[in-house]
N, C-alpha and C positions, 0 to 999 in steps of 0.2 A: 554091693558096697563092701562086702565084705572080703570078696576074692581080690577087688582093686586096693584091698590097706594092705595085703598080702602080698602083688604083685609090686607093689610102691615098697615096700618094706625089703625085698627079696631085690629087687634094683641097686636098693639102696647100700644092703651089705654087700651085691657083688660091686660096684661103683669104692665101695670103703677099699673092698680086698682088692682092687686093681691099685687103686689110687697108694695104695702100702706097699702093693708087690712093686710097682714099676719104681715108686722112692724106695725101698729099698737094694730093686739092682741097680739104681744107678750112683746110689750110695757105694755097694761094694767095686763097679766099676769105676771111679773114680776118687773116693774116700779114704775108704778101708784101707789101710796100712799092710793086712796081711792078704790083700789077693793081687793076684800078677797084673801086671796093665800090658798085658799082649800088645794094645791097639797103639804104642806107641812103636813096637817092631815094624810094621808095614806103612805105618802113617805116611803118606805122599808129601807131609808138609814137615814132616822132617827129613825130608830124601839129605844129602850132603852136596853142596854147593859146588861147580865144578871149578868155581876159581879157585879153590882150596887148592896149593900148592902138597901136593903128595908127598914128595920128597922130605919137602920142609916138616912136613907133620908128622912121618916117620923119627923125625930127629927131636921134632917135640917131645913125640912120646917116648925115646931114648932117655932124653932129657928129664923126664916127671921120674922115671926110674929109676935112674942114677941117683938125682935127688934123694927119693927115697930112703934109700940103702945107706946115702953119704948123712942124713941127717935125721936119724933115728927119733921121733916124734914124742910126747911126754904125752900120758893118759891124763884130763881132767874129766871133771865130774861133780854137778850140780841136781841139785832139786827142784824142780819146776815152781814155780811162785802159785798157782793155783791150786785149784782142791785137788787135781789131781794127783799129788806130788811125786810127778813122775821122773825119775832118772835118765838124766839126759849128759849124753857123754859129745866130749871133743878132742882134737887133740893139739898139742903147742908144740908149736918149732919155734923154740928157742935161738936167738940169733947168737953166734960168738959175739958180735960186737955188742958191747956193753950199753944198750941204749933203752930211750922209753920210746921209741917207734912199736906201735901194734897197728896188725890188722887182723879186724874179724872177717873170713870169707865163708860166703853163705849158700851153701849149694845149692840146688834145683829140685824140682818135682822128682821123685823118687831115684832123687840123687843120691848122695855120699861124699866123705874128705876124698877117695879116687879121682872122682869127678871134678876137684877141683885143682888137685895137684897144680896143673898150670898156674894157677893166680897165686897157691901156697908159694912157689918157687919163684916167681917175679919178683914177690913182697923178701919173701926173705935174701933172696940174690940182691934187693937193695938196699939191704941193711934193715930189714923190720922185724921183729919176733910176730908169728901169727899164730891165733888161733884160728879153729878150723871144726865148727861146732857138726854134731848130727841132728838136724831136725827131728822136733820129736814123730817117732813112726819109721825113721829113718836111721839106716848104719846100726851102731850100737846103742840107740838110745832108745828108752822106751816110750810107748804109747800103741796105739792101734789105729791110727786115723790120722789123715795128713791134714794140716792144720790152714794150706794153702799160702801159707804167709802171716794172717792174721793173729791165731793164738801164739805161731813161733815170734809175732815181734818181742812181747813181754817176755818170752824165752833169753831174745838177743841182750835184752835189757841186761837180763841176768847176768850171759854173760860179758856186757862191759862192765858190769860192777867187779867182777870177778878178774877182772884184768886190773880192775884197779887197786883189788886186794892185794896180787902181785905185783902190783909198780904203782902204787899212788902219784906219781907222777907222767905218767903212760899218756902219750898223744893216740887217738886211738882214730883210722880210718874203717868204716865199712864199704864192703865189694860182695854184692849179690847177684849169681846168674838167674835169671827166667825165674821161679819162684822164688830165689833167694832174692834176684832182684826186688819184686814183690815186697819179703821179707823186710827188707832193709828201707825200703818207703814206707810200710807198714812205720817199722821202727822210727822212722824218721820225727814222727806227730809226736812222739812220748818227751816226755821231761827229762832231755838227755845229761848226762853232766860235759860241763866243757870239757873234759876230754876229749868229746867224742868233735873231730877237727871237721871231718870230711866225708862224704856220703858217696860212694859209685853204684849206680842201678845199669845190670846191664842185659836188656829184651826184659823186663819183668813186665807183669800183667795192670792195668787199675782197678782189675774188679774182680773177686773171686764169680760174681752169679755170672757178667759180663763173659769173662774168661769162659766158663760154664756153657753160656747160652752160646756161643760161638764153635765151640765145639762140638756139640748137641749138634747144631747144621752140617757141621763139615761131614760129619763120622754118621750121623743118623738122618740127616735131613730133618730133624723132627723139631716142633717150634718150643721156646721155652714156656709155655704156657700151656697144661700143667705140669709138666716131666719138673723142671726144676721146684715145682712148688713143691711138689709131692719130693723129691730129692732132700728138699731144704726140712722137711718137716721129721726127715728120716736122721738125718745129719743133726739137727738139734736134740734128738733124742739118745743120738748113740754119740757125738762126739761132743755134743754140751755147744756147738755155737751155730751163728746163725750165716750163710752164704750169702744173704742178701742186704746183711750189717758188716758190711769189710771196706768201710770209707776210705778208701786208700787215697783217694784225690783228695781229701778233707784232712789225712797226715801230714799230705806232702807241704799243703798248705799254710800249715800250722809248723812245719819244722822251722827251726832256728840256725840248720847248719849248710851251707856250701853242696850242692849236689849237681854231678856228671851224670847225665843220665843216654844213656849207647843204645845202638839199635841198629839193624839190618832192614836193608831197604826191602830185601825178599823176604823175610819173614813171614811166612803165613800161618806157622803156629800158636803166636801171641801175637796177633794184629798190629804193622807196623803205625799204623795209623794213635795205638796207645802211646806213641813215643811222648807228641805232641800234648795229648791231653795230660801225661804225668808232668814235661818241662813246661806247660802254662800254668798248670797249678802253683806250681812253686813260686814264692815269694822271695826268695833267699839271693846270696848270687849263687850262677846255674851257669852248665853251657850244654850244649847239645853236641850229640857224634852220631852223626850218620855213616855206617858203612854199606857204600854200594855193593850188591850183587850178595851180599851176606843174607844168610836165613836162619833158623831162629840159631840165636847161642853160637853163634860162626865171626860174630865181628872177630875176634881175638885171633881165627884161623884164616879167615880171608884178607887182610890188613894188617898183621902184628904189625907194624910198622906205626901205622897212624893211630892203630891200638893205643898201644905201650905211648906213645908220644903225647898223646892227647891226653892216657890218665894220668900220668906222672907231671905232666903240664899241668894239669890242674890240681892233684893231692900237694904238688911242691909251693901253691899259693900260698898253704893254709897249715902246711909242716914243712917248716924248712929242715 
């Protein structure tokens, strides 16, 4: 009796130290702010789409550079609204033309303002002032843990108040890629002020565990049951929120504002298949952009044409 409370006992704490070890690396492998995510280098389901016009995207990237250089960016800087009050930096490109056109553009999974340059220079080439925030964990801003979308929506919050501290008259659209997209549905559910005119989500995710548990297969084969529970249980202890509480279809639901929501038919990074579940949620008016032969975060390069047409079609609804 006695050797068997011993052996149940001795099961038990090694079952605990697995169940810790495994949520904890898959915390650092996908979480953690400060370890590298290699597994995005090789990923097959980010390979680059062969309809991408080479040429043309050489001159894109010409283009984001030039920018640059030509329109030298202002440092802002905010305090996070929650306990953690962490600093969180972005940056504004100021427009010359004297106007209250804003856009917040909201990078991606272990993005940056780099990564976004292209949408910075659209907005501003048509006359918008943009900000151009760092997710917290991301760029210059602090934290240690990426937030998925879910803690940065109250971040976004922030900063449209903060645009409004600058221009209290500011029409304000947001434009988020793949987690920014995310980001920006997130934001969408909150109690926005009318400023905020117009919503673009473009390849973002509906579920931070969803998202999770689809990745878990692709990269490990392994089932989300218990890898992510033990993940989740790691992530509530070290980044304070929960992966399995990120109602992003219950945002979109609840938003009050106009939202384009984009997607590549190849996409197997963020499952094209999430297009449909984010634009049914929605109750607002909505339109939908499919770009053929695009994979994840590629509409913009495989289509700028019907791109650009289709967001400007719709932002110009709702800001003239």
């Amino acid at each position: 009796m006695k050797r068997a409370s011993i052996i149940a006992i001795t099961i038990t704490i090694l079952l605990t130290c697995t169940y810790f070890f495994v949520g904890n690396y898959f915390y650092n492998f996908a979480i953690n702010a400060n370890t590298k995510k290699d597994f995005l280098v090789d990923d097959p389901n980010l390979e680059s789409s062969s309809l991408i016009n080479k040429k043309r995207e050489e001159a894109e990237k010409l283009a984001d550079e030039e920018f640059l250089k030509q329109y030298p960016s202002m440092d802002k800087s905010i305090t996070s609204s929650d306990k953690r009050n962490l600093k969180l930096h972005a940056e504004v490109f100021q427009n010359e033309k004297p106007d209250s056109k804003w856009a917040i553009i909201v990078h991606g999974y272990t993005g940056d303002i780099q990564t976004t340059t292209r949408w910075i220079r659209n907005f501003h080439e048509n006359g918008y002032n943009v900000l151009a925030p760092d997710l917290r964990g991301h760029g210059k801003s602090e934290g240690d843990y990426i937030g998925m979308g879910w803690d940065d929506r109250l971040d976004i919050v922030s900063w449209i108040d903060e645009v409004i501290k600058i221009n209290p008259d500011a029409e304000i659209v947001l434009l988020g890629v793949s987690m920014g997209g995310a980001t920006v549905m997130n934001t969408s559910g909150e109690n926005l002020p009318d400023n905020v005119k117009v919503i673009v989500e473009d390849c973002g995710f509906v579920s931070t565990s969803d998202i999770f548990a689809y990745q878990l297969n692709e990269i490990f084969s392994l089932p989300s049951f218990p890898i992510l529970n033990a993940a989740n249980t790691i992530t509530k202890l070290r980044a304070g929120y929960d992966i399995f509480q990120s109602p992003t279809l219950n945002q979109i639901a609840n938003s009050k504002t106009p939202m384009l929501f984009i997607h590549g038919d190849q996409d197997t990074f963020v499952p094209f298949d999430m297009l449909d579940k984010a634009y049914n949620a929605a109750t607002v008016e909505k339109e939908k952009l499919v770009i053929p032969g695009a994979g994840h975060a590629e509409a913009a390069q495989v289509n700028p044409e019907l791109y650009w047409k289709t967001v400007w079609g719709f932002v110009y609804e709702y800001m003239q």
